[in-house]
N, C-alpha and C positions, 0 to 999 in steps of 0.2 A: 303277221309280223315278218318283214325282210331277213335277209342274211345277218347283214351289220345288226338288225334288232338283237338278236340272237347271241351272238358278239359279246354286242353290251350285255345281255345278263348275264353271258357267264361269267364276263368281269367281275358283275356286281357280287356276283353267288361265292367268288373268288374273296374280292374285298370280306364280304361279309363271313366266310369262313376262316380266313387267317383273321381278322381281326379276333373274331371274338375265341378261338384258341389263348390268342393272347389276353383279352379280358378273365378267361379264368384261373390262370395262374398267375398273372403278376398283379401285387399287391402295394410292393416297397420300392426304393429306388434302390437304397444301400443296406448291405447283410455286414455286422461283423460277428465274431466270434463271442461269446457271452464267458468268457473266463477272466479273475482278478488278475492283475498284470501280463495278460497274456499279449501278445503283438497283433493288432487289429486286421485283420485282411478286408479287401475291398471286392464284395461279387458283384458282378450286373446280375439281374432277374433276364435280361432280356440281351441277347447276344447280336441279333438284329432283326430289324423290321421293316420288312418291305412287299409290297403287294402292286399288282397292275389291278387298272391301270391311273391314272392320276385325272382321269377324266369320267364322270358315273354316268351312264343313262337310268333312269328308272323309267319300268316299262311296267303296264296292267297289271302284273302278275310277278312275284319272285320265290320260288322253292328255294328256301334256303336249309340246306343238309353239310353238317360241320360233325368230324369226325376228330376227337378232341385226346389224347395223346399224350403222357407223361410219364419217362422211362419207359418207352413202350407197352405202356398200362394204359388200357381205355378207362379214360376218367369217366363215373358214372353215378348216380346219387344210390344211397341205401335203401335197403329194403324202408317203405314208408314215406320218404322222403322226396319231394319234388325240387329238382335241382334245373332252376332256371335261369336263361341268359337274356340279356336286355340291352339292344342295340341303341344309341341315338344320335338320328341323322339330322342334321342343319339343309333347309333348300330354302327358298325362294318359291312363293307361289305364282301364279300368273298374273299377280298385283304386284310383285316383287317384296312383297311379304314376309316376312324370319315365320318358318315353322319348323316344326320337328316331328318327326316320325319316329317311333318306338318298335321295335319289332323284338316279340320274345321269342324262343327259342326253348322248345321242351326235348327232356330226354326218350327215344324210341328203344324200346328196349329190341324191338324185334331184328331192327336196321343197324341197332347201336350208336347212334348218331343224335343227334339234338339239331329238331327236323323244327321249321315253320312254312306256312306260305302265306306271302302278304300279298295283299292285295292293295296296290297302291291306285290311289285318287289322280294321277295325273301322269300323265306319260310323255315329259319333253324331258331334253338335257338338261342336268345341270353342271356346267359347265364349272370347272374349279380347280383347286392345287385343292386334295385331301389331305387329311391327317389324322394322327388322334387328339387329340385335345387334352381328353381327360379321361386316366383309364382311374378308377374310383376302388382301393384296396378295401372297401366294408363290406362290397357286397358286387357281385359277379354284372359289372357295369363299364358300358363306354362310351364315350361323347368323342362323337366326329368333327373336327374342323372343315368348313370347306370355306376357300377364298370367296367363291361368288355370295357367303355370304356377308363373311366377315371381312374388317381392313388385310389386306396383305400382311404379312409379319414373317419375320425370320426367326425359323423353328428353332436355330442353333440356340435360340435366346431362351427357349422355354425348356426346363430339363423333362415336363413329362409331354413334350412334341414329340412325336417322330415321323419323319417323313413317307410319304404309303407310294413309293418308287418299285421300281422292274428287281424282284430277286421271289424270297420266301421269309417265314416267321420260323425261329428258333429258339427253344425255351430251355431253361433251365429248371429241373424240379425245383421246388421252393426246400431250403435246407431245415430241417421239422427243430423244435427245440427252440432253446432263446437266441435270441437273434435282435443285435444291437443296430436301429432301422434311422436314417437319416430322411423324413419326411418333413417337407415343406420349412428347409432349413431349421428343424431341428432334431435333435438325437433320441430315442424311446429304448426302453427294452420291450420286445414282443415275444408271444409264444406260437408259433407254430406246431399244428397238432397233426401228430404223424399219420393219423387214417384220413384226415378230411382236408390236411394240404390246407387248411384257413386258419386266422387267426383265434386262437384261445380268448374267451372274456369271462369276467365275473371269476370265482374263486378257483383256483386250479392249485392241482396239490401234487408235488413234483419234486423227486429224492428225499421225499422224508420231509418235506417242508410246504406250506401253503403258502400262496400269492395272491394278489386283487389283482385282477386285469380288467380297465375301462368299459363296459358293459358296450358302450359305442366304437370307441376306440380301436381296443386293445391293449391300449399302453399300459406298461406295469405301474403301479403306484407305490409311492411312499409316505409317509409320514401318519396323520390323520386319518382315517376314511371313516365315513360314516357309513353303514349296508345294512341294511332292512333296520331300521332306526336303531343300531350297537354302533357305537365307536370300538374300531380296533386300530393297532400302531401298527405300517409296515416300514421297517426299517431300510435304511439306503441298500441294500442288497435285495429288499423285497419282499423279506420274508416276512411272514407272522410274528408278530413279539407276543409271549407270553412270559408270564411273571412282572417281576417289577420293574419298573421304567422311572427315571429321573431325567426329570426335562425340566430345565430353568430352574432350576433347586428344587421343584415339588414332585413328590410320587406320585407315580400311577401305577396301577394293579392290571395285569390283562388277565383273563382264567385260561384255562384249560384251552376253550375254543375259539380264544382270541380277544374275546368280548371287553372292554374295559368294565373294571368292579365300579359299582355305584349302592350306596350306602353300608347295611352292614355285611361286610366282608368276613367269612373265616381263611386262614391262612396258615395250612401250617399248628394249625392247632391254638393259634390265635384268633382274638379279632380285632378287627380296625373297620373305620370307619370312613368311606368314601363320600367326598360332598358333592352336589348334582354336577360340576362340572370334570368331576372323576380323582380331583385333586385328595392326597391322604389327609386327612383332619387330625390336628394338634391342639389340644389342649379343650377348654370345657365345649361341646357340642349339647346341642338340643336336637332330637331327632324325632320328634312330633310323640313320643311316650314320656320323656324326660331328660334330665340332662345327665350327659355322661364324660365322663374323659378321659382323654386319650396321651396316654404319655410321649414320651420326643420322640421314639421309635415309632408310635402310633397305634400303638398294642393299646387295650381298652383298660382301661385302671377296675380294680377288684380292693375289694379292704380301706383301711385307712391311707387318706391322703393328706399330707400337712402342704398347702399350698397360703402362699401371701400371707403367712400369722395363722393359719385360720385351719382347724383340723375337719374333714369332708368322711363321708364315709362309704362306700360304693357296695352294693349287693352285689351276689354271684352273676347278675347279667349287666353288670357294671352302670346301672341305675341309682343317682344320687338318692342318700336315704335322706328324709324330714322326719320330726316328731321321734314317737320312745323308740328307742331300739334298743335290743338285747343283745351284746357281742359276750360271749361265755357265759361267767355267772355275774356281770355288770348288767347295770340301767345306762341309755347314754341317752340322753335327749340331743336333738340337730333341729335349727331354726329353719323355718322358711325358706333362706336362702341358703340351708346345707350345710352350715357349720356347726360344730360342738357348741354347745352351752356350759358354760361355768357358772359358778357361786348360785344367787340363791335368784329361781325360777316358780312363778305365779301360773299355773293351770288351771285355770276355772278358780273355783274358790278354796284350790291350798296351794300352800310353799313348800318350793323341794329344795334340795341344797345338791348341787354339782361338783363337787371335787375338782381339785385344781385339773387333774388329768379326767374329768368329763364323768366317771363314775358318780351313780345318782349315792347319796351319804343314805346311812341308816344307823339307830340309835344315837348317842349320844353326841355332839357337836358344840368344841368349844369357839367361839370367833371374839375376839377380843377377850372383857372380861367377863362374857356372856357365856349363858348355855342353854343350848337348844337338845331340841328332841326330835328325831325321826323315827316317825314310826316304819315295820317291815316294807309298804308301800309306798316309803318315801317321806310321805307328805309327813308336816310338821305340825307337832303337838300342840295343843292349845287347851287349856282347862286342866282342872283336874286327871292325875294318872297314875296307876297302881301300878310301879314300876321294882322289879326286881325285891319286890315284898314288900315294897314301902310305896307310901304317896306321898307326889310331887305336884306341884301344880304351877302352871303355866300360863305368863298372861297374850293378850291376842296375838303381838307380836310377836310370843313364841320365846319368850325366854322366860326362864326358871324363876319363880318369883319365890318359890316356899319349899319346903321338901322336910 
């Protein structure tokens, strides 16, 4: 290889070591301050950008060794951890072709540097106005413009261009913590985390409080989210909502770890009852064991219920009762559909009598100008009965025919 061969790589070795310095710190365009009415300030990430020289040769061979720099800290991956860089170049093949070349870039611990060497397939100019294109904030990546492939264009146009002209690359550490980011004409809140300089995702837990951050993204979320099949509420500030939440007049419940309540919930020493779509339940539910209900507050009903005329009676797991129940030293009978029974009730083949207030009657019973007889178990007398030393007798229907 000539003089001038020579030349051109170190140009390129040049290009390719400022660029990608700058692919691994800059992420965002705009930083502001993340406090409630505080006054917005505006940072650049990138103070300037400029590289020789604006013309690349690629040649057989390129050692590329980038020595990478942040507050005079050598940025470098953790124990474990492979921390790579990924260059990509736009040329023109000998057909005039669009291709792209990739070149990664590993960390050397021995060198300190993030070393590669490509071996390139073709060795003429390509002739061009370089740029960046696209510097990519997810993942340590950067796309080159070059004119000889693309139409000409003026960079002032594009906010993530910058021109690769006669100077040097100057960065600004990224400022760690939340940070209000104006990407691709819109506004996010993000986290920057203070050892690894990159954006925060998935749940981060920060002054006492948890956040969702974008698993792709970054960006903080609010409202709904769905994570490992739980819905949890993050409120417009970001936070975790736990406890109860009214949205659109209906409750919701989050617990302890965020999770929205679904079905039966304790609370507080209550219960209520969550329906599949997490909304609180009012009033008679069916919960695949029976039906239960839940008063306006949505607390579970226990004991007696007088609802629409009709008196209901609920077990200590708030479980509509049917059939005999004993509440003290009463009989109460509840039909099928859960309500008290009154006056005079057929079981099989006797008659009981229900008391206006649902107590099953025993002994004597007048109704009209009649009189009946219940025996201790309720049921009603018929035939002949030795009653209080004397006998009485009783026709089928149960009233007193002799005595």
């Amino acid at each position: 290889m000539d003089a001038g061969g020579y030349i051109h790589m170190g140009m390129m070795r040049k290009i390719l070591m400022q660029a990608m310095m700058l692919v691994i710190m800059v992420m965002m365009s705009v930083v502001f301050s993340k406090e409630v009415g505080a006054e917005t300030k505006h940072i650049d990430w990138i103070e300037s950008v400029h590289v020789t020289p604006n013309e690349v040769l690629f040649g057989k061979e390129i050692n590329v060794q980038i020595r990478v720099e942040v507050n005079e800290e050598i940025v470098k991956p953790k124990k474990g951890e492979v921390l790579q860089v990924e260059y990509s170049l736009p040329y023109l093949n000998e057909e005039e072709e669009e291709q792209y070349q990739i070149i990664y870039l590993n960390y050397n611990e021995q060198t300190k540097r993030y070393e590669a060497i490509y071996k390139s397939e073709f060795n003429y100019e390509q002739i061009g106005t370089w740029a960046i294109h696209k510097i990519s904030p997810w993942y340590k990546s950067l796309v080159a413009y070059n004119s000889n492939v693309y139409e000409e264009i003026e960079l002032a146009d594009y906010e993530s261009l910058e021109d690769l002209s006669d100077g040097d690359i100057t960065l600004q550490a990224p400022p760690v913590g939340w940070n209000y980011i104006e990407l691709n004409g819109t506004s996010h809140w993000y986290y920057v985390d203070a050892e690894t300089l990159e954006l925060a995702t998935g749940w981060l837990y920060e002054g006492g409080k948890w956040y969702y951050l974008d698993e792709y993204t970054g960006q903080m979320q609010t409202g709904w989210m769905l994570v490992d099949e739980k819905w949890h509420y993050l409120q417009d500030n970001g936070e975790m909502l736990t406890g109860w939440k009214l949205i659109n007049e209906k409750w919701y419940y989050l617990k302890d770890n965020g999770e929205m309540a679904l079905g039966w919930t304790r609370v507080d020493g209550k219960r209520y009852y969550f329906k599949d779509n997490g909304e609180l339940a009012i009033g008679w539910i069916d919960d695949g064991i029976g039906w239960n209900y839940l008063e306006n507050n949505g607390e579970a009903k226990t004991g007696w219920l007088y609802e629409n005329g009709k008196w209901y009676y609920l077990d200590q797991n708030g479980l509509m009762a049917t059939g005999w129940l004993k509440e003290g030293n009463s009989w109460y009978y509840l039909n099928p559909n859960g309500s008290m029974a009154t006056g005079w009730l057929k079981k099989g083949k006797s008659w009981y009598y229900l008391n206006p207030n649902g107590s099953m009657a025993t002994g004597w019973l007048k109704e009209g100008n009649s009189w009946y007889y219940l025996n201790q178990n309720g049921s009603m007398a018929t035939g002949k009965l030795f009653i209080d030393k004397k006998w009485y007798e009783f026709a089928d229907n149960g009233v007193m025919i002799a005595s």
